[in-house]
N, C-alpha and C positions, 0 to 999 in steps of 0.2 A: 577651869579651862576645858576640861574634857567633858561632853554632857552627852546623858543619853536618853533616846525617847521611844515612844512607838508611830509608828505611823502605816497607813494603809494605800498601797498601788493596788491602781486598775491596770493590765498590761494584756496584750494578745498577739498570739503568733499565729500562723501558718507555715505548713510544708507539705513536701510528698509521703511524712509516715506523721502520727501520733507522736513520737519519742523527736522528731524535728520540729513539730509543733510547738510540742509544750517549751522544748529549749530555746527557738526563738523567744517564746512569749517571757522564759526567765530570764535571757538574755538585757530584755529593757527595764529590770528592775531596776537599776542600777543609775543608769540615769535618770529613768524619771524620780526616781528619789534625790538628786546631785539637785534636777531642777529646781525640785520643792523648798531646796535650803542651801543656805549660802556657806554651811559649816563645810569643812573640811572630813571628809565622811572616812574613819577605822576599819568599821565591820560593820555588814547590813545582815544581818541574820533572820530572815526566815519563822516565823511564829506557826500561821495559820496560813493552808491556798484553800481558796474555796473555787469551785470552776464554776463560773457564772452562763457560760456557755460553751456549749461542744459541737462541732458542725464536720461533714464530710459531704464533699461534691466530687459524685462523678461523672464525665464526661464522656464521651465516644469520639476515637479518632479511626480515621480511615486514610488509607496512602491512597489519593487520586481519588477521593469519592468513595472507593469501591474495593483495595486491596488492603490487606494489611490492619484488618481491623483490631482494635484494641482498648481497653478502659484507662483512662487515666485518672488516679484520684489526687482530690486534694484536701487535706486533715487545716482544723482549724480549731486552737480555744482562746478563751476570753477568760481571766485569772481575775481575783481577788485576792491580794497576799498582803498579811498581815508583817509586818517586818520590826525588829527592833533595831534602831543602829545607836553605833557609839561616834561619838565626831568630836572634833574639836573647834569652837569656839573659836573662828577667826578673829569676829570682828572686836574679842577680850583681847585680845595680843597686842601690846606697846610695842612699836616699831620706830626703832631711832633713828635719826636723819643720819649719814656719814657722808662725811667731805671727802 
């Protein structure tokens, strides 16, 4: 009933720091793994991240054109993570009709 595997998410986030970043991008581990399988998912644990891409843009803002100038950035990675999880076997489960 209970089985475990490994499996491999692509995930990427963006934010205003590096530490917002990466936590968006671990934030969708979770479902796109939920997506990939119909089991009832325990624990997703984390093996391997490999960072397949890292990116920063920054930008220039000005109040009116002309006042108030400033840099604004924005952080962005692209993950590789190896994950094991433990789940349970829905579709093993007898489920009895009740009147």
């Amino acid at each position: 009933m209970k089985e475990q595997f490994t499996t491999t998410v692509k995930v990427s986030g963006k934010d205003d720091s590096k530490a917002k970043a990466f936590a968006a991008a671990l934030s969708q581990v979770q479902n796109t793994v939920l997506k990939s399988s119909q089991n009832v998912l325990l624990r997703i644990e984390p093996v391997e991240v490999r960072v397949l891409s890292a990116w920063q843009r920054v930008s220039k803002e000005k109040f009116f054109f002309f006042f108030l100038a400033r840099e604004k950035r924005i952080y962005g990675v692209e993950l590789e993570i190896v994950v094991n999880v433990v789940a349970i076997a829905a579709d093993r489960v007898e489920f009895s009709t009740v009147k």
